[in-house]
C-alpha positions as CSV (number, residue, x, y, z in Angstrom):
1,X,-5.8,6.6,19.5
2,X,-7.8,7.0,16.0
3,X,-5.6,7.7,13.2
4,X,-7.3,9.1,9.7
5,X,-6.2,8.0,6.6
6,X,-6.5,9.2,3.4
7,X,-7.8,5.7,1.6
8,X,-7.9,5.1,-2.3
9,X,-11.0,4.7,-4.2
10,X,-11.0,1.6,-6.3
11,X,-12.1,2.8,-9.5
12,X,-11.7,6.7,-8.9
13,X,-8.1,7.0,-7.2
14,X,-7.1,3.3,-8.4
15,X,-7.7,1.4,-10.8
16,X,-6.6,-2.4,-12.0
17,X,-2.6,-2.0,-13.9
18,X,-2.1,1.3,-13.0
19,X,1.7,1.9,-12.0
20,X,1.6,3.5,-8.2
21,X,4.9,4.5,-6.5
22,X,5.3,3.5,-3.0
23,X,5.6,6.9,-0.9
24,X,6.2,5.7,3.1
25,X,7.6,2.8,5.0
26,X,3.6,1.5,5.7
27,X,2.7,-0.1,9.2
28,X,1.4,-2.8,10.5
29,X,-2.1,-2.7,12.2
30,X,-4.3,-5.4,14.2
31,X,-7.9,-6.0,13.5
32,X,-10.3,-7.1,15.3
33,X,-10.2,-11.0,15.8
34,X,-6.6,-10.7,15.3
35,X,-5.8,-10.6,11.6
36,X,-2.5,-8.6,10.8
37,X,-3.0,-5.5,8.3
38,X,-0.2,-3.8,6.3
39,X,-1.6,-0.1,5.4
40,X,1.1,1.8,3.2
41,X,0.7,5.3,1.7
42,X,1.0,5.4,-2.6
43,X,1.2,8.6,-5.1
44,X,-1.1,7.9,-7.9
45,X,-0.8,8.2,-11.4
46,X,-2.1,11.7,-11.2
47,X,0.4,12.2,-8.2
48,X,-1.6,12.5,-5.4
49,X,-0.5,10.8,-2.2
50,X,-3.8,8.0,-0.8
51,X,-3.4,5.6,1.9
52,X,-4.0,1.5,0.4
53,X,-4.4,-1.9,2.5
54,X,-2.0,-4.6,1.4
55,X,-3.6,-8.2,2.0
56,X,-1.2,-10.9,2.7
57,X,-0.2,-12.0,-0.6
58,X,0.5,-8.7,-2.5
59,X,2.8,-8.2,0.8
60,X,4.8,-11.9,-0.2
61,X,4.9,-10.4,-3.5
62,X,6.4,-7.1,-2.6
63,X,9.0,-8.6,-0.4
64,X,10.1,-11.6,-2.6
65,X,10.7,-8.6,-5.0
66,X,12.3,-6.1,-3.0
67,X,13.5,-7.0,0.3
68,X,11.6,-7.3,3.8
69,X,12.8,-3.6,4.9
70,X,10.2,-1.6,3.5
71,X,12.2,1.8,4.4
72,X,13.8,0.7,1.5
73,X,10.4,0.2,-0.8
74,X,10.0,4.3,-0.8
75,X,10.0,5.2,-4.3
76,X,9.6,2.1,-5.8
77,X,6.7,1.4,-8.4
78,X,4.3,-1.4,-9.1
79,X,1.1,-2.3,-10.7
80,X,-2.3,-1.8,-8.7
81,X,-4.4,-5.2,-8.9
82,X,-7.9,-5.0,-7.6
């Protein structure tokens, strides 16, 4: 099954330091060769809703900070790093 998403452009829908709520609990995907993706949907500064891949570390970061149930990370805000 294909699923769309709606990805963020770095540079015209993100940028570095802007504050991004976090608008959905995310999933987890598989890539090929077997590396584990996190893909979570964000409202932008200018309030529109884009789909963003978290890499491994920003995911450590967001759970040290927060918890691991991500249910509960809807609504919260943090800074885009790119």
């Amino acid at each position: 099954m294909d699923i769309e998403f709606d990805y963020a452009i770095i540079g015209e829908d993100i940028k570095d330091g802007d504050i991004v709520s976090i608008a959905d609990e995310g999933i987890t995907t598989t890539y090929k060769g077997g590396d584990i993706g996190y893909i979570f949907k964000i409202e932008t500064m200018d309030s529109r809703v884009k789909t963003v891949g978290v890499n491994k570390t920003s995911l450590k970061r967001m759970v040290a900070s927060w918890t691991k149930n991500t249910e509960s990370w809807i609504g919260k805000k943090c800074s885009v790093e790119v």
